[in-house]
Backbone as JSON Lines, residues from 0, in Angstrom:
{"i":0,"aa":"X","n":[-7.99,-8.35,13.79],"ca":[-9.28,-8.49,14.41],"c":[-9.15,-8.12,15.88]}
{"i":1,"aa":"X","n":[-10.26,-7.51,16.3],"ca":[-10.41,-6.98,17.78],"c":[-10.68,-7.76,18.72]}
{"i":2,"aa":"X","n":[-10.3,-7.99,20.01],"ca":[-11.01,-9.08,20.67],"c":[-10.25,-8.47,21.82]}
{"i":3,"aa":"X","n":[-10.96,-9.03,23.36],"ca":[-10.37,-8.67,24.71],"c":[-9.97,-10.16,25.3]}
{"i":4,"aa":"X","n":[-8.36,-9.63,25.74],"ca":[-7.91,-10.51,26.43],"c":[-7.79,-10.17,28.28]}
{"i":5,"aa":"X","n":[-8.07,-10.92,28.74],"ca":[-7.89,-10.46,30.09],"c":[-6.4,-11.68,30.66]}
{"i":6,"aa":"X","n":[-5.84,-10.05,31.36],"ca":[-4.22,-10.14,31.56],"c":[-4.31,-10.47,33.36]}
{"i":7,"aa":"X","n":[-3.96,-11.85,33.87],"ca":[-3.98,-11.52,35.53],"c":[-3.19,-10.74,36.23]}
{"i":8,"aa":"X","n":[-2.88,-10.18,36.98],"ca":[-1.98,-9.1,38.02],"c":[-1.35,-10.24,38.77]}
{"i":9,"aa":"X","n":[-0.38,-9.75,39.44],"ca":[0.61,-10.53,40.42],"c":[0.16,-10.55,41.45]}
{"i":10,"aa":"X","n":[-0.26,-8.89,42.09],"ca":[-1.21,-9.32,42.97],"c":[-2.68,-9.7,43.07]}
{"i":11,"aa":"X","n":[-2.96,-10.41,42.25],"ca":[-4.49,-11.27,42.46],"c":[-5.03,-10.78,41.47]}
{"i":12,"aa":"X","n":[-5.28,-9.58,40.94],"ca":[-6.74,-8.77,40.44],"c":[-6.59,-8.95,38.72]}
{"i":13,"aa":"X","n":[-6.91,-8.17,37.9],"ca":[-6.57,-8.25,36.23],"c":[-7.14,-7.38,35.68]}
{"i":14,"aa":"X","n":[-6.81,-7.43,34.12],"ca":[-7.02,-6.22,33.38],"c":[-7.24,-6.75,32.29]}
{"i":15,"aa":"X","n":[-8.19,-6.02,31.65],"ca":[-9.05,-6.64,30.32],"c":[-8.25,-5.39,29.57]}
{"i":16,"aa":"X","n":[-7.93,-5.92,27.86],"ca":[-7.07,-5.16,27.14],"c":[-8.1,-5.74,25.97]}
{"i":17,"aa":"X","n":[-8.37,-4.57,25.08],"ca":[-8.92,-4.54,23.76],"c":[-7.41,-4.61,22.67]}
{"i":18,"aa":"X","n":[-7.1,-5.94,21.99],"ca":[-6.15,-5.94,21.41],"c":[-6.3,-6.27,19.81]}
{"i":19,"aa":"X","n":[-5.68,-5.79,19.29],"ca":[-6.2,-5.75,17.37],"c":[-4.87,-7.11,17.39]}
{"i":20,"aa":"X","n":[-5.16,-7.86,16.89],"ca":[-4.45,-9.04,16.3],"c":[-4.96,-9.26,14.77]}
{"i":21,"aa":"X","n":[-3.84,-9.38,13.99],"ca":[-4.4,-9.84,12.91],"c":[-4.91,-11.5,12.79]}
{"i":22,"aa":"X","n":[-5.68,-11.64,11.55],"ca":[-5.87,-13.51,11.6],"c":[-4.48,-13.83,11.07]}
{"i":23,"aa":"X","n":[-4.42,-14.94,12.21],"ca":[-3.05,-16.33,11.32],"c":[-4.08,-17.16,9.96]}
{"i":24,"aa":"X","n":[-3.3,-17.39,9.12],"ca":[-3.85,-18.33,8.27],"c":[-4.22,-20.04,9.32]}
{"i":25,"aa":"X","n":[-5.75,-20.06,8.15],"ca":[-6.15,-21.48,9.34],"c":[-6.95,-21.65,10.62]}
{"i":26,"aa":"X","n":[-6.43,-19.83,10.91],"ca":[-7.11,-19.97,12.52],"c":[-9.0,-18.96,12.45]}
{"i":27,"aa":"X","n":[-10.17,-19.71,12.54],"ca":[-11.33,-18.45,12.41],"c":[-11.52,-18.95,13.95]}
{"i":28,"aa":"X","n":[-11.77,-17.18,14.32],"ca":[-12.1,-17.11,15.51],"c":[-13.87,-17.02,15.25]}
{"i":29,"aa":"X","n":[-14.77,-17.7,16.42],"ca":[-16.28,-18.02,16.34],"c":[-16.61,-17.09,17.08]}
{"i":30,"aa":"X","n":[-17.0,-15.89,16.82],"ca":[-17.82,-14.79,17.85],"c":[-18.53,-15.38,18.7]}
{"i":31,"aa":"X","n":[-18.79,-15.43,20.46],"ca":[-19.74,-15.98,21.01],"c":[-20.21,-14.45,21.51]}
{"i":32,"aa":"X","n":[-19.96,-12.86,21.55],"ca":[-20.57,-12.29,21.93],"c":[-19.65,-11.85,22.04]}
{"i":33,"aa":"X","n":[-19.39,-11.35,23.9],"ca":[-18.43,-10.55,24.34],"c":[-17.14,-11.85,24.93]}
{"i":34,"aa":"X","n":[-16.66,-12.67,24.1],"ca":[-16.37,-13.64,25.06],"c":[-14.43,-12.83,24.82]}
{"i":35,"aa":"X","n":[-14.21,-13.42,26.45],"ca":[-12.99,-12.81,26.96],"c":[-11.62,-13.8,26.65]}
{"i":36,"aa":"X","n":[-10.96,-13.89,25.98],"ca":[-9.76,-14.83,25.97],"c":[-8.88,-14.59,26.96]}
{"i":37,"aa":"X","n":[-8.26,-15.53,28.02],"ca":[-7.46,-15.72,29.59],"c":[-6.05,-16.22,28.45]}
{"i":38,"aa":"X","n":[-5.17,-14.58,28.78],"ca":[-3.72,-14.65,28.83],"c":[-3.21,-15.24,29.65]}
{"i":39,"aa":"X","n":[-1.7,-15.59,28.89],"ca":[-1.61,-17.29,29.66],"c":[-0.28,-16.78,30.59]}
{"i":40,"aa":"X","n":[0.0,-15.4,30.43],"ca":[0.68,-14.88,31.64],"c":[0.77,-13.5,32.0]}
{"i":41,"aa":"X","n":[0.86,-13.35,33.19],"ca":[0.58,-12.04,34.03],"c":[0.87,-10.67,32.94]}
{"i":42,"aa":"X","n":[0.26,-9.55,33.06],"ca":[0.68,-8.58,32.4],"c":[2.18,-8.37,32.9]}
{"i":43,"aa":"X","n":[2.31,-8.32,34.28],"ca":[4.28,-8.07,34.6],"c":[4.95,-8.68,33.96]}
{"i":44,"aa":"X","n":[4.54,-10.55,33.99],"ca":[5.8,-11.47,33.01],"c":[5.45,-11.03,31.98]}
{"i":45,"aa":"X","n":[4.58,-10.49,31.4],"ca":[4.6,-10.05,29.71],"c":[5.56,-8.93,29.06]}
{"i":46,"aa":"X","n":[5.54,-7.63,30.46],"ca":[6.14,-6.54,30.07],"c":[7.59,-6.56,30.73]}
{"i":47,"aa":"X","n":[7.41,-7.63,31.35],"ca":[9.22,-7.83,31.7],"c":[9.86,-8.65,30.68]}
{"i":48,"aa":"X","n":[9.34,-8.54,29.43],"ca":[10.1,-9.14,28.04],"c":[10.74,-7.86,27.63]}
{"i":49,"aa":"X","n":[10.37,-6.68,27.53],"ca":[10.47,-5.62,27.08],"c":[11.64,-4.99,27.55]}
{"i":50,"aa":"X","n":[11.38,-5.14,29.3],"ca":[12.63,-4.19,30.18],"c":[13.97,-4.15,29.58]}
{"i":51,"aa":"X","n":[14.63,-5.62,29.62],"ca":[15.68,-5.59,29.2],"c":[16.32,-5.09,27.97]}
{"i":52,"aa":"X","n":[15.42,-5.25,26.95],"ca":[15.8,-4.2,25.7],"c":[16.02,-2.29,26.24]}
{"i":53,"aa":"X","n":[15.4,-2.13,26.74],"ca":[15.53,-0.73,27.33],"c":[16.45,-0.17,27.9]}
{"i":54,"aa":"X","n":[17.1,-1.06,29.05],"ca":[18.05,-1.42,29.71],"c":[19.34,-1.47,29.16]}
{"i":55,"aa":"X","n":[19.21,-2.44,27.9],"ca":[20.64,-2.79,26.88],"c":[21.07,-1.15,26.35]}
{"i":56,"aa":"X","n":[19.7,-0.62,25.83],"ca":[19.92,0.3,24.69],"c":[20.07,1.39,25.76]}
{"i":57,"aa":"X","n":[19.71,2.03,27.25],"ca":[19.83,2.88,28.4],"c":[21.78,2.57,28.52]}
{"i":58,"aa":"X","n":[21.86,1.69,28.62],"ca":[23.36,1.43,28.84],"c":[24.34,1.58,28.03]}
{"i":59,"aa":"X","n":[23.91,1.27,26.71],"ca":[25.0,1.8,25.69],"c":[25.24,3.06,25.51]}
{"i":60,"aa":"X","n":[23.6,3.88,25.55],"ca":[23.6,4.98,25.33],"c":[25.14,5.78,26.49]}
{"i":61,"aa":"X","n":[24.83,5.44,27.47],"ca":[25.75,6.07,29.24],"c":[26.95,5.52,28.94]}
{"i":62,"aa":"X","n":[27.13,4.85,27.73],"ca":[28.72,4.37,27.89],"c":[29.42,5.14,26.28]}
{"i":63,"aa":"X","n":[28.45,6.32,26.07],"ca":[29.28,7.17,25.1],"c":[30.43,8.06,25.34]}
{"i":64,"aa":"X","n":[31.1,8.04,24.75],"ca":[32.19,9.07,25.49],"c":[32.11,10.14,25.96]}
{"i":65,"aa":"X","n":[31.48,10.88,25.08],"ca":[30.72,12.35,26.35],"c":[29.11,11.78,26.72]}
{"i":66,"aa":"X","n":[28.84,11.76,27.69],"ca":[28.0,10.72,28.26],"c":[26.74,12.17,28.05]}
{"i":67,"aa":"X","n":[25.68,11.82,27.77],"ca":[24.8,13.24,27.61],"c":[24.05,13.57,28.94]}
{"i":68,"aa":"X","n":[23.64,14.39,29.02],"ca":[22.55,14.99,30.57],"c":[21.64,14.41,30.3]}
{"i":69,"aa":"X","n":[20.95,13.86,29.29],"ca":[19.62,13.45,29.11],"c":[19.69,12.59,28.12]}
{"i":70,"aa":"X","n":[18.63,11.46,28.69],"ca":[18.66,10.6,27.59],"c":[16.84,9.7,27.7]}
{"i":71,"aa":"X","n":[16.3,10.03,26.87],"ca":[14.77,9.83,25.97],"c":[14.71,8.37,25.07]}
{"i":72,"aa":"X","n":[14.75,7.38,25.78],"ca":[13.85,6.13,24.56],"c":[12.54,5.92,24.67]}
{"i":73,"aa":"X","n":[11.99,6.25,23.87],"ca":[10.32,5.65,23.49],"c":[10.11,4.31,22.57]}
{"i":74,"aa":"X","n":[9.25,4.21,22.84],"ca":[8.92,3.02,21.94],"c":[7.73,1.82,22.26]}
{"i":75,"aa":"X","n":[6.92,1.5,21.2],"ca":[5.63,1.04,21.05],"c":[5.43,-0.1,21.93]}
{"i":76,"aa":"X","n":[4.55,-0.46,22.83],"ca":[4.17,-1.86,23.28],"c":[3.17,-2.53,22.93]}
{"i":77,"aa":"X","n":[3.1,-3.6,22.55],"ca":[2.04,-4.11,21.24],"c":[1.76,-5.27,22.54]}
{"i":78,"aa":"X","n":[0.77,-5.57,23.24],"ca":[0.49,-6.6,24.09],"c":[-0.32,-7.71,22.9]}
{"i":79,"aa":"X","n":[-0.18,-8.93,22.92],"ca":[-0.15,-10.09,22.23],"c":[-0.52,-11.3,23.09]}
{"i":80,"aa":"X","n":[-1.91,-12.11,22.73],"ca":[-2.44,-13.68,23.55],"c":[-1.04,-14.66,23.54]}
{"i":81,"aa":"X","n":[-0.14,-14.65,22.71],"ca":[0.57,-16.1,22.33],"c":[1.72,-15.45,23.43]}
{"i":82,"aa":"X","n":[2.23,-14.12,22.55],"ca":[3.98,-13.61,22.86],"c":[3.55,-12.92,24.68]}
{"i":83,"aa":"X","n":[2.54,-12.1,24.37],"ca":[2.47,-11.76,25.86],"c":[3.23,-10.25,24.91]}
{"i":84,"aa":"X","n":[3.98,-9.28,25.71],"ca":[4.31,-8.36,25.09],"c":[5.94,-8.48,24.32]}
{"i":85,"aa":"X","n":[5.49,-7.37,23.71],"ca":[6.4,-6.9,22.05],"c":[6.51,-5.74,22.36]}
{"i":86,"aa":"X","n":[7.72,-5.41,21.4],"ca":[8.07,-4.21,20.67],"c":[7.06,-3.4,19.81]}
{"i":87,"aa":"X","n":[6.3,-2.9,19.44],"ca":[5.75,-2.93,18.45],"c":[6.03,-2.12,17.24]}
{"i":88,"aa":"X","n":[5.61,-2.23,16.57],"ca":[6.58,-2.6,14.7],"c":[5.93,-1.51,13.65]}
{"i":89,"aa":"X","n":[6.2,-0.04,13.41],"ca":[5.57,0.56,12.02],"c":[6.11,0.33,11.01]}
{"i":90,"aa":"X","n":[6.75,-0.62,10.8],"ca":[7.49,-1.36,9.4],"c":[7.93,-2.6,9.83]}
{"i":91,"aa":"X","n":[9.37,-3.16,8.85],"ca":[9.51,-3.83,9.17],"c":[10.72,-4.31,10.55]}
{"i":92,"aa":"X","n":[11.31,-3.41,10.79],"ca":[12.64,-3.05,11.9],"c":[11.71,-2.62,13.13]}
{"i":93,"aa":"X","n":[12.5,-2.76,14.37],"ca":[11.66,-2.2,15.42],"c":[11.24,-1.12,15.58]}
{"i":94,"aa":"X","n":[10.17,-0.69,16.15],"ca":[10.53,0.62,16.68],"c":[10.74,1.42,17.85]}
{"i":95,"aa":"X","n":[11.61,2.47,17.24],"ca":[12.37,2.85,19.05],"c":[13.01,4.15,18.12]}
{"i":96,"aa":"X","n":[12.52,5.41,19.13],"ca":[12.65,6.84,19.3],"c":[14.09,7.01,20.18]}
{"i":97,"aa":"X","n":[14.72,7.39,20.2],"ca":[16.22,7.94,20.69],"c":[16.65,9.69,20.51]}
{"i":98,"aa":"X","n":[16.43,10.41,22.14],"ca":[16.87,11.84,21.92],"c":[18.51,11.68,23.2]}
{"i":99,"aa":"X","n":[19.03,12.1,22.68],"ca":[20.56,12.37,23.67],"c":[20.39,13.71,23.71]}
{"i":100,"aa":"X","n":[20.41,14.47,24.97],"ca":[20.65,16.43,25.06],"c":[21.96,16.37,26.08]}
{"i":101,"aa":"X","n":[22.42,17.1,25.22],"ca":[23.92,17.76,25.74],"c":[23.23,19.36,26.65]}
{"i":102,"aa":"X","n":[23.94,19.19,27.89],"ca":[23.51,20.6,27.98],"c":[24.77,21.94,27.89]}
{"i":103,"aa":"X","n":[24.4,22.91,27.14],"ca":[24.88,23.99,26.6],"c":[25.9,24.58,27.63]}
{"i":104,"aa":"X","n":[25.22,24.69,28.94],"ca":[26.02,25.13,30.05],"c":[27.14,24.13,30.81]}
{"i":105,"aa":"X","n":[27.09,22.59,30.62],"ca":[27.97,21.84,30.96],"c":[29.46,22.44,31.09]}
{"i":106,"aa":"X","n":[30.17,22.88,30.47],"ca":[31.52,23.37,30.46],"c":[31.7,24.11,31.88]}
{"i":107,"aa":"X","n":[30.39,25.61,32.09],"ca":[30.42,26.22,32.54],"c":[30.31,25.83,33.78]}
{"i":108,"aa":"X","n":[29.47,25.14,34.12],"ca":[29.35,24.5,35.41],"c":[30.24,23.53,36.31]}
{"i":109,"aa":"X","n":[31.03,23.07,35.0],"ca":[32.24,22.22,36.03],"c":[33.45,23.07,35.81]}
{"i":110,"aa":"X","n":[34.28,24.31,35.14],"ca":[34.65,25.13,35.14],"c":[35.07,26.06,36.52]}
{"i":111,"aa":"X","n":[35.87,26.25,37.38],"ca":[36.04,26.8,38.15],"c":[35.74,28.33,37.89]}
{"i":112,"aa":"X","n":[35.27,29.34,38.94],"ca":[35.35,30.39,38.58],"c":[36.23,31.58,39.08]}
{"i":113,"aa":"X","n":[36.32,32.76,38.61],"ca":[37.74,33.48,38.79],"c":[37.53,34.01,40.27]}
């Protein structure tokens, strides 16, 4: 079900988010119109749940043995009234996109030349 939660800012101001939640069993929400549900913490403390996963998986990636030129994680943010933000989920495992690029010319470039 659709409904807007409004998220406060750190510095003072806020942001209204249209968020699809499904129903919990037990719980009916009472339409009063446009009424706004007050997240119970800042959008920053919400999305600073997230950082550190990024961080973990940024770091393992840099501690491969040939360490790559480039390195790409994506992945879904599902903002939530209770959790505040998530991972967000197209099954049942997380989800999270991973590209490593080697570049072609590497050799050549640290290679002295004649």
């Amino acid at each position: 079900m659709k409904h807007l939660v409004e998220f406060p800012l750190e510095d003072g101001g806020s942001i209204t988010i249209e968020i699809d939640e499904p129903e919990t069993e037990g719980t009916v929400r009472a339409a009063r119109g446009d009424t706004i549900t007050k997240a119970k913490e800042t959008l920053e403390d919400s999305l600073n749940k997230v950082v550190p996963v990024a961080k973990n998986v940024l770091e393992k990636l840099r501690d491969m043995a040939e360490r790559p030129d480039e390195i790409e994680i994506t992945f879904g943010v599902s903002l939530n009234t209770v959790a505040g933000a998530i991972i967000a989920s197209a099954s049942a495992g997380a989800n999270f996109g991973v590209t490593v690029r080697w570049s072609s010319n590497k050799e050549e470039a640290t290679s002295p030349h004649p």
